[in-house]
C-alpha positions as CSV (number, residue, x, y, z in Angstrom):
1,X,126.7,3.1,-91.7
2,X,127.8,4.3,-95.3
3,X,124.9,4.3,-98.1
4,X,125.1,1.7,-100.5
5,X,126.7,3.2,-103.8
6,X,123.9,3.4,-106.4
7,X,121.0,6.2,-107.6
8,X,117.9,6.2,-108.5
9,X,116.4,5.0,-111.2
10,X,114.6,7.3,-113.9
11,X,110.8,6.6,-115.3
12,X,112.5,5.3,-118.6
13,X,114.5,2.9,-117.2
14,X,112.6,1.3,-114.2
15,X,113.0,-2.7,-114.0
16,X,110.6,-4.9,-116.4
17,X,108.0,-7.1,-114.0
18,X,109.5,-10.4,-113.9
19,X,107.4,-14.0,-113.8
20,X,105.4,-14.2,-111.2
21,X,104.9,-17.5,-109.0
22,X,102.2,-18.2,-106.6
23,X,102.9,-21.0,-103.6
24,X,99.7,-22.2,-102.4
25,X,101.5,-23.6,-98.7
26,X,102.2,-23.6,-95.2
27,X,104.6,-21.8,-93.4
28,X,107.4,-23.0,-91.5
29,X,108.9,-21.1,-88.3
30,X,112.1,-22.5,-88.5
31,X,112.5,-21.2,-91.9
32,X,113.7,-24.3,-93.8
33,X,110.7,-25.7,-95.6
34,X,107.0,-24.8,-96.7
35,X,106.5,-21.4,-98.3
36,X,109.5,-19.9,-96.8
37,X,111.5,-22.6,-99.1
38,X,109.0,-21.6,-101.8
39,X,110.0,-17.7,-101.8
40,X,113.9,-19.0,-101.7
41,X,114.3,-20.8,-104.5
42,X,111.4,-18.7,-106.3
43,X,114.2,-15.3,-105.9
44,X,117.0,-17.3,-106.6
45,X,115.3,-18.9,-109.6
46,X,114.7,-14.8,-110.8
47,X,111.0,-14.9,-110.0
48,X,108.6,-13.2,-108.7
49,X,107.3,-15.0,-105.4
50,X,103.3,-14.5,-103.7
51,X,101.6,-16.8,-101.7
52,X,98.5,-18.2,-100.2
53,X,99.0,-19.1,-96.8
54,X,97.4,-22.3,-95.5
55,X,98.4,-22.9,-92.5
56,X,100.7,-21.9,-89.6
57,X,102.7,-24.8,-88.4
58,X,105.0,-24.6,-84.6
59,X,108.2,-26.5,-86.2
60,X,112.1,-26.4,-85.3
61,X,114.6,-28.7,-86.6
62,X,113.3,-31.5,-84.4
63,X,110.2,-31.7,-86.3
64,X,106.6,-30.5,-86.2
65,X,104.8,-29.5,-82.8
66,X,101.5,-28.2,-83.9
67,X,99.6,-26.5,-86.6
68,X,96.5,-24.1,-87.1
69,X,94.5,-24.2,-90.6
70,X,93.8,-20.3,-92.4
71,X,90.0,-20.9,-93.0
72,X,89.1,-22.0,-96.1
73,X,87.8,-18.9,-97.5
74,X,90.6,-17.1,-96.3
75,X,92.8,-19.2,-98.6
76,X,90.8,-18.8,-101.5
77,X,90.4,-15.3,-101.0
78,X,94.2,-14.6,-101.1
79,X,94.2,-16.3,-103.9
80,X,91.8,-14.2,-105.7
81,X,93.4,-11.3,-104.5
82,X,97.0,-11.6,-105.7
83,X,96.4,-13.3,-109.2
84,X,93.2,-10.7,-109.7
85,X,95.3,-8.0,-109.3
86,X,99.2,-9.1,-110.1
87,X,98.7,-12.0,-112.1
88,X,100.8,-15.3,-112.2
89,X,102.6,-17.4,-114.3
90,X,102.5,-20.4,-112.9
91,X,102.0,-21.9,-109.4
92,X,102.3,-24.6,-106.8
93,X,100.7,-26.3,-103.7
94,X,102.6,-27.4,-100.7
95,X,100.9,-28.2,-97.2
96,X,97.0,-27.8,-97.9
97,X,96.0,-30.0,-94.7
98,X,92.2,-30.2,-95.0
99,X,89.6,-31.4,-97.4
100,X,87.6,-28.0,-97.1
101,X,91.0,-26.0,-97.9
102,X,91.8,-27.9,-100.7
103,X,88.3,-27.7,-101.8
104,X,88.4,-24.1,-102.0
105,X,92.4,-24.2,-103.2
106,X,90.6,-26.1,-106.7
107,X,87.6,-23.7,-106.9
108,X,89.6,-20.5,-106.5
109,X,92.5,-21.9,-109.2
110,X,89.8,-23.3,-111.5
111,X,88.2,-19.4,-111.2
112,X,91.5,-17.3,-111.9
113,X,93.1,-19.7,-114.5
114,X,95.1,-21.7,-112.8
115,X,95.5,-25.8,-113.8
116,X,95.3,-27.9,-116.9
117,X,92.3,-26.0,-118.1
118,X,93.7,-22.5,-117.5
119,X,96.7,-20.5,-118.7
120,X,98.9,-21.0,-115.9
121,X,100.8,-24.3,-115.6
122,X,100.0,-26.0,-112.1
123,X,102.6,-28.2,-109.9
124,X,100.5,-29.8,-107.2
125,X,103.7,-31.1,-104.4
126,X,101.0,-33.6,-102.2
127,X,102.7,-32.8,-98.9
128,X,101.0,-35.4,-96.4
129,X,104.2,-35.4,-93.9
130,X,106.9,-33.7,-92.8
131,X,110.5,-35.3,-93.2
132,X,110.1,-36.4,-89.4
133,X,107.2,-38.4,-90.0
134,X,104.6,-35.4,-88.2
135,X,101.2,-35.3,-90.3
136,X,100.3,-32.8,-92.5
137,X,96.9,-33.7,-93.8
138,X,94.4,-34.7,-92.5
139,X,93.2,-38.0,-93.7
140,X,90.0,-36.8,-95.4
141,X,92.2,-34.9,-97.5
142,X,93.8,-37.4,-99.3
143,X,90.5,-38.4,-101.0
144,X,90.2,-34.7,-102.0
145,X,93.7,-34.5,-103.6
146,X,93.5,-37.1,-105.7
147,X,89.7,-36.4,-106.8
148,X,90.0,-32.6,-107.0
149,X,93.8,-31.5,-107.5
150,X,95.2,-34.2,-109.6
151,X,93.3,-33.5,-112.6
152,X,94.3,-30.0,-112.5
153,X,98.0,-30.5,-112.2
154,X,100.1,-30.0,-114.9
155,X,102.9,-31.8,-112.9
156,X,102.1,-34.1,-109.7
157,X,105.3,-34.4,-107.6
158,X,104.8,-36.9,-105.0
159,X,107.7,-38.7,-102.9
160,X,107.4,-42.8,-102.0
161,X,105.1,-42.5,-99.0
162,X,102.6,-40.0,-100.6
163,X,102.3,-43.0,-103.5
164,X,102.0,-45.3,-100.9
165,X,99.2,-43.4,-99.4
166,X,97.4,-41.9,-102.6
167,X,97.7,-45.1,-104.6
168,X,98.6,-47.9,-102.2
169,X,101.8,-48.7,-104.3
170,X,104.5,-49.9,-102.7
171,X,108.1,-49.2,-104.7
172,X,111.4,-50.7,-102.5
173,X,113.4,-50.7,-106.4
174,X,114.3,-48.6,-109.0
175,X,112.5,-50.7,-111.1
176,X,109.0,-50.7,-109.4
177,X,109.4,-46.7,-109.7
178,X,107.6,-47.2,-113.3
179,X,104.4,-48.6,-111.7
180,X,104.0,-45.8,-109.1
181,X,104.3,-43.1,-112.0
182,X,101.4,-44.9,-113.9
183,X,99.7,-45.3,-110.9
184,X,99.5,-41.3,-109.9
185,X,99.2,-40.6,-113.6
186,X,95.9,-42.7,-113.5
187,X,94.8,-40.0,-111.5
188,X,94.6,-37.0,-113.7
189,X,97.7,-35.2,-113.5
190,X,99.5,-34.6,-117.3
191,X,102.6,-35.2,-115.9
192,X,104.0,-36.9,-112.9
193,X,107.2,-37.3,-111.3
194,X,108.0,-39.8,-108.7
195,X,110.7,-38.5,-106.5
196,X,113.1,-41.2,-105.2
197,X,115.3,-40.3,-102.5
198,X,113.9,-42.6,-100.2
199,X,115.1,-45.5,-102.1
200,X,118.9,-45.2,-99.7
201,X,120.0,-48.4,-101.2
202,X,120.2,-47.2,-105.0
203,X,123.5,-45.4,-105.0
204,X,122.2,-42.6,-107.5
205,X,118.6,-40.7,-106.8
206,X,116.5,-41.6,-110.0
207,X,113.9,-40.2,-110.2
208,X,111.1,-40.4,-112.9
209,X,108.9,-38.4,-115.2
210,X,106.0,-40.0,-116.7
211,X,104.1,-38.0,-119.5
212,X,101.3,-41.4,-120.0
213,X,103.2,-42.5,-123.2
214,X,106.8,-41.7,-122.1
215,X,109.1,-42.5,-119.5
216,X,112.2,-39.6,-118.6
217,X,114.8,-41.2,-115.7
218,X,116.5,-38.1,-113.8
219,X,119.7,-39.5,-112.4
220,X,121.4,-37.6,-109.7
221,X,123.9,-38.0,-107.1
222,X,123.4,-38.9,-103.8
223,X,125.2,-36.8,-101.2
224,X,125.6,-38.2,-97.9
225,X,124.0,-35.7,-95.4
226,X,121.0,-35.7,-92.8
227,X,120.5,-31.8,-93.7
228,X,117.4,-32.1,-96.4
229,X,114.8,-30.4,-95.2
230,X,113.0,-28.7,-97.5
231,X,114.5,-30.7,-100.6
232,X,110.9,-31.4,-101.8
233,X,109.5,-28.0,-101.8
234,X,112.6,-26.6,-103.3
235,X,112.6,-29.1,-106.2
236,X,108.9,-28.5,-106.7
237,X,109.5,-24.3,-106.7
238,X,112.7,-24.7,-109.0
239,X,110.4,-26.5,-111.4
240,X,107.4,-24.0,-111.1
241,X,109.9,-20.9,-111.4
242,X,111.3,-22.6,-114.5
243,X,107.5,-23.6,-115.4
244,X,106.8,-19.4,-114.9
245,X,109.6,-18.5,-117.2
246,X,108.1,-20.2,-120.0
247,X,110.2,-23.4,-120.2
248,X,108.4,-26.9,-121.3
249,X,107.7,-29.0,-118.4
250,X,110.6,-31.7,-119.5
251,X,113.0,-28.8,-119.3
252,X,112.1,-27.5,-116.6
253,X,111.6,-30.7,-114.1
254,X,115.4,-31.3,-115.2
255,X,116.3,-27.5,-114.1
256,X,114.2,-28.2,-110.5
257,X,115.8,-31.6,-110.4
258,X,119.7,-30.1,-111.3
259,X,118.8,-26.9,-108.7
260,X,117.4,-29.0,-105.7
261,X,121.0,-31.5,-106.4
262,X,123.0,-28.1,-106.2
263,X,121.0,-27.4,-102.8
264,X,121.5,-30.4,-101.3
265,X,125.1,-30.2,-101.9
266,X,125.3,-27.1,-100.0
267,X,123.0,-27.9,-97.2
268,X,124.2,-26.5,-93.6
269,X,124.0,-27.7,-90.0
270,X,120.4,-26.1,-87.9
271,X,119.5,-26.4,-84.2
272,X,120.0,-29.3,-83.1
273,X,117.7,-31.5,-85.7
274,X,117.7,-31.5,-89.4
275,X,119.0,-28.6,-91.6
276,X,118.0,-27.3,-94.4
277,X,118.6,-27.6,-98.1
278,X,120.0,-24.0,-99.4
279,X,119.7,-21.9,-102.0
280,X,122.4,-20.0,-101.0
281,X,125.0,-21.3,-104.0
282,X,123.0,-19.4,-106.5
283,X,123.6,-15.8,-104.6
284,X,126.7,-14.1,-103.6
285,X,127.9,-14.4,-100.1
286,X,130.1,-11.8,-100.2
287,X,129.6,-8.6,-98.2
288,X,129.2,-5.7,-99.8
């Protein structure tokens, strides 16, 4: 095979570090959600990606067959690690499964800066399912979420069955969407933004960002394909890389919310379940 064209690169003109993002999530082996989606969209966003694993699930495009929890200290610890040494400019959570995980997850953030209190802006994603309907988290964890996350978060990013099951709200309209984002921003969280592609009768897929005084609606189409998994972790990653680049959280939701419509769009066919959202539209495909 023929070397790439190219040359080195002199001391002088060596590539600038770029924003750094941390995911705080679990993997998936299939490749189309969890921290793998993270790492995606954090690249193709022109960020730097690191993570702290948190679990290890067995999934294919049928759905979730098991999962093992990283110990708790373990999680923190690669925390520690990465943003003790490399630094971050802003990161997210995605599975975090335990109350004793999570625990840690808000010690170690709260230690290196990370959250409302800190210098890096913090987008908490309170994955409690997968898209199949396999659990996530375990049901002491909810309790911890919303008592030790939420008021962290600089963003809170939950879908219609996580604000069922962290606030007991139950929203079947557009217009009950405006209760569930006062609900969750009851809850700590300086911004929060209900995500409503469950609602499949509303033609469009509004979703809304509530700052406590202010109400922002998101419109968006809605495409008509089963392939979205890992829409909800891309979303959430587009908005942290934009978050890591410096942008306000206003701009930036509408970035994650224009990047995960563009993903969608371009979703493919895998195995013989659910596909995956894809990044792919914001890379070339062509060989080189």
């Amino acid at each position: 095979m023929n070397a790439l064209p190219g040359r080195a690169l002199s001391s002088d003109e060596a590539w600038e570090t770029p924003p750094r993002a941390l995911t705080i999530a679990g993997s998936d082996s299939a490749g189309g959600a969890g921290m793998h989606a993270d790492i995606r969209a954090f690249l193709t966003c022109g960020v730097h990606g690191m993570t702290a694993v948190t679990a290890v699930t067995v999934q294919n495009s049928l759905g979730v067959k098991d999962f093992v929890e990283i110990p708790a200290e373990t999680v923190a610890a690669q925390i520690e690690a990465v943003v003790g040494d490399i630094g971050v400019d802003a990161a997210k959570t995605g599975m975090l499964a335990s109350a004793a995980i999570i625990d840690a997850v808000a010690k170690a953030c709260h230690k290196v800066g990370i959250g409302q209190e800190g210098t890096a802006p913090f987008v908490v994603d309170p994955v409690a399912a997968s898209m199949h309907g396999d659990p996530l988290l375990h049901a002491d964890a909810l309790n911890a979420l919303r008592d030790l996350l939420f008021p962290m978060a600089t963003l809170v990013t939950p879908n219609l069955d996580e604000v069922r099951l962290l606030t007991g709200v139950e929203v079947s309209t557009r217009a009950q969407l405006a209760d569930a984002a006062r609900a969750v921003h009851a809850l700590g969280p300086q911004w929060t933004l209900i995500k409503s592609g469950h609602l499949t009768q509303d033609p469009e897929c509004v979703d809304l960002l509530f700052d406590g005084t202010e109400f922002y609606e998101l419109p968006g189409a809605r495409y008509d394909t089963p392939h979205t998994h890992g829409g909800g972790d891309t979303m959430a990653s587009a908005i942290t890389a934009a978050l890591a680049r410096g942008a306000p959280v206003l701009e930036a939701v509408r970035f994650g919310k224009r990047f995960v419509q563009r993903a969608v769009a371009h979703s493919y066919p895998l195995g013989a379940g659910v596909g995956p959202v894809s990044t792919f539209w914001r890379i070339s495909t062509t060989p080189v």
